[in-house]
N, C-alpha and C positions, 0 to 999 in steps of 0.2 A: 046582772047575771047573764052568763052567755053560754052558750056551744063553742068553744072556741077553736080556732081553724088553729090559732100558736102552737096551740098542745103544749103552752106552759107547765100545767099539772100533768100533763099525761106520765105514764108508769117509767119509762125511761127516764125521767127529768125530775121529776117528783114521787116521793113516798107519800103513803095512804096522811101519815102524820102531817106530811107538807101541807096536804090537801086542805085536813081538818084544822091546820093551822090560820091559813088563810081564808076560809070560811067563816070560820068564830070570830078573826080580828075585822073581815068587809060586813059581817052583822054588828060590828061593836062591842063586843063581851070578853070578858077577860075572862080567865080562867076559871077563879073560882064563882061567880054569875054562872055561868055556862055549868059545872059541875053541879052546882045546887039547884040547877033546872033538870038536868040528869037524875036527881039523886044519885051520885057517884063520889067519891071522894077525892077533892082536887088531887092528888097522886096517881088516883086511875085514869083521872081524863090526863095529866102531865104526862105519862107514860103510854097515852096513846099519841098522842103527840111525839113524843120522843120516837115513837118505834119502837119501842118495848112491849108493849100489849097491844093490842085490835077489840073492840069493842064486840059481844056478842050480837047477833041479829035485832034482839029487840030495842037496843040501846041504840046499835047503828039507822035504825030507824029513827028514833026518834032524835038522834043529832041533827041528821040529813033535814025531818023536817025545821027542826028549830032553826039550823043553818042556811034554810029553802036552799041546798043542794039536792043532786039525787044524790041516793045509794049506792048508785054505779060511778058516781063521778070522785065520792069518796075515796071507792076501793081501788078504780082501774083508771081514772083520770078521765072517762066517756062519761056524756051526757051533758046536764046542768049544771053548773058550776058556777066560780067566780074566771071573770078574768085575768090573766098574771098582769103581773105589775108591770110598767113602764123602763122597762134597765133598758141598757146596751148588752148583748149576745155576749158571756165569757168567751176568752179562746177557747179553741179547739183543748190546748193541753189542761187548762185547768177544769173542764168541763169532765174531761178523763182520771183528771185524779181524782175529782169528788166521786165520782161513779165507783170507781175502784175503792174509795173508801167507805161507800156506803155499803158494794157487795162485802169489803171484810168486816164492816158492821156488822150485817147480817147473818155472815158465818159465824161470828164469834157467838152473836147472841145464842144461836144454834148448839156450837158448840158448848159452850155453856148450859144450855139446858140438856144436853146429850151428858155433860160431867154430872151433874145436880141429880141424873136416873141414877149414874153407875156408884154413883157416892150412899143412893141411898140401897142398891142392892146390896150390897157392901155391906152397911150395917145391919140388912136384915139378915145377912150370910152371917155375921159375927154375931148376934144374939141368938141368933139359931144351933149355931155348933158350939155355947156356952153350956 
């Protein structure tokens, strides 16, 4: 575990998910281990991994400790952590496209949860003026 100067995990490079990825695999624990120490259902911890969910307060506590990360190193890539792996640096350009597809990752998801509101006023508008 380090503080690391790389800023491998930091927020620009790595998502919360990357973070928690790497954590759970430098402890050893596969997935469903680590869930069943949760109590969580390997789906919610895969989806917090994936970037699909984020773990509420009490739970992100208690990963951080299992994982001996901090909490901050989790969410924002600062603090305690692991440290990154051994590669050679991507280029410039493909460092850019991952970045780019992680922001329209994250719009879509957005999106998507902004369609799944208006879908559901929609139906409350339609059972209402039945």
């Amino acid at each position: 575990m380090t503080d690391s100067t790389e800023n491998w995990y930091a927020p620009e490079i790595a998502t919360f998910g990357d973070r928690m990825t790497a954590a759970r695999e430098a402890a050893g624990m596969t997935q469903d281990a680590l869930s069943k120490r949760l109590g969580v259902k390997k789906s919610t911890l895969r989806n917090w991994e994936n970037d699909v969910a984020e773990p509420r307060a009490n739970r992100l506590s208690m990963l951080a400790g299992m994982l001996n990360v901090s909490m901050m190193w989790l969410i924002n890539g600062e603090g305690e952590g692991v440290d990154g792996p051994d590669v050679e640096p991507l280029p410039t350009e493909l460092t850019e496209i991952i970045l780019e597809i992680r922001e329209m990752k994250s719009e879509l998801h957005y999106k998507a949860e902004q369609l799944a509101r208006l879908e559901k006023r929609l139906r409350n508008l339609m059972v209402t003026s039945e």
